[in-house]
N, C-alpha and C positions, 0 to 999 in steps of 0.2 A: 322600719316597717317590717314587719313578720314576712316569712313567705309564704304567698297562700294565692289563690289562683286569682281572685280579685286582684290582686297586685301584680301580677303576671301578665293580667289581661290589659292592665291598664298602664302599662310599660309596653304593651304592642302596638295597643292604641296610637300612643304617643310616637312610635317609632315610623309605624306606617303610614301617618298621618305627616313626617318630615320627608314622605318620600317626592312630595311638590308643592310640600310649604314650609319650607326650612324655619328653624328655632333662631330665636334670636340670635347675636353673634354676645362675643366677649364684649365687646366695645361697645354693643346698642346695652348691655346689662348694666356694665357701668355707667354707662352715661344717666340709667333709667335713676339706677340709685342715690347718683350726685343730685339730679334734679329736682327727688323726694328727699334731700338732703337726708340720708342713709335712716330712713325712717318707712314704718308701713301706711300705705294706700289708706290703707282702713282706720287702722287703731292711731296713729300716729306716734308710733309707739318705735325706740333705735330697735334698728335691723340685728339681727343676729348673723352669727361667722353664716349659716346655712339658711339664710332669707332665699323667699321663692319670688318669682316672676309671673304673678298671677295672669289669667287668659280672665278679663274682663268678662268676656262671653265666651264660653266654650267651644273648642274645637266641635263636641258634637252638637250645638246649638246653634252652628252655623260661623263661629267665629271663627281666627285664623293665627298664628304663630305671630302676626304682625307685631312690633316694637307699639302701634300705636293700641293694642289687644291685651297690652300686657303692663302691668303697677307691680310695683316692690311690697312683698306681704311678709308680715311675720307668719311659722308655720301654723302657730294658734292660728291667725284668720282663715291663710286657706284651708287648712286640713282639717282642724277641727269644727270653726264656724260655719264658716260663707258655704263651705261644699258646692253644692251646684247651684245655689238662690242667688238669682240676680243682684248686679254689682250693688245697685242705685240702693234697693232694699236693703243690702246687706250693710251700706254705709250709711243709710237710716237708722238701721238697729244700734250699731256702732255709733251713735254720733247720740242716740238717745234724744232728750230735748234740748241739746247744746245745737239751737239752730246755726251757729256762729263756725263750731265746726267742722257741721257740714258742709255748709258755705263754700268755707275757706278749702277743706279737702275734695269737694267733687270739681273746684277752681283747678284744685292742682291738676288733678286728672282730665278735664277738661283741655287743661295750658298740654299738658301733653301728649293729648290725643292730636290735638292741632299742628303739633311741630313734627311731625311723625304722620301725616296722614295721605302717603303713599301705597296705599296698602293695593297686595294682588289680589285679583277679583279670581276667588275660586269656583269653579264650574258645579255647577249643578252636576254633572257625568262628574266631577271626580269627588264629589262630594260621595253623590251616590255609589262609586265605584270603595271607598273606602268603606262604608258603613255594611256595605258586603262583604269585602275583606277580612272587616273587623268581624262581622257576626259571625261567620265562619270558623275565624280562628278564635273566638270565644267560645262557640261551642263542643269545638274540636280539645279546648284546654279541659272545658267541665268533664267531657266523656271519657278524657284519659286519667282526670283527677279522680271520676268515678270508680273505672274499670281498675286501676292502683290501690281506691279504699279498699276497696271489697277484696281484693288480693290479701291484702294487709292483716284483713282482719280471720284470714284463713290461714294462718299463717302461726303454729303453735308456737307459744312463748316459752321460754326455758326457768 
């Protein structure tokens, strides 16, 4: 991924948000992807060396780092397709009118929301304490991305 403040912002996100809901561990990952027999949530499609651990519902949509929040995705589904559209719909689209696959794949997701459904109840206050956080230090990244262009661009070339 390029570097560029959207990617900055969304790497903090991530960060600040493990500071009382930790990321999965090594061993809930593997586990996730023996159980989707090393294939995507979505597409059904084998896992590549750099498959993601999708967040069913997003951290800022209320969801949580939980093992039972997270499916084995190829980058195409989450990066390019699914982005923020819900899981269910996204595995609608994906599944087309193969009602059989869907079936069988929101089965799977279902079989393992079940076996994993420990999940820590995050606070409203910490919820709300991050998304301040976060907005802060989003807008704190844009004004300095700002304040750098505009230098930049002052700046005689040779």
């Amino acid at each position: 991924m390029p570097l560029h403040p959207a990617w900055v912002k969304n790497v903090a996100r991530r960060v600040l948000w493990t500071a009382f809901d930790k990321d999965i561990t090594t061993q809930e990952r593997s586990a996730m992807k023996t159980f989707f027999g090393s294939k995507c949530a979505y597409c059904n499609e084998a896992l590549v060396r750099r498959w993601h651990a999708d967040h069913l519902v997003s951290v800022h949509k209320s969801g949580s780092n939980h093992a039972a929040n997270r499916v084995p995705s190829c980058p195409r589904c989450n990066e390019q397709e699914k982005r923020e559209m819900d899981w269910l719909e996204f595995l609608v689209l994906k599944c087309g009118d193969d009602s059989e696959a869907f079936r069988s794949r929101k089965k799977k997701i279902d079989e393992w929301q079940a076996t994993h459904s420990n999940i820590r109840t995050i606070t409203r206050e910490q919820r709300e304490a991050w998304r301040t956080e976060v907005d802060g230090l989003s807008s704190a990244i844009d004004a300095s991305w700002e304040r750098l262009r505009a230098l930049g661009t002052k700046i005689p070339k040779d």
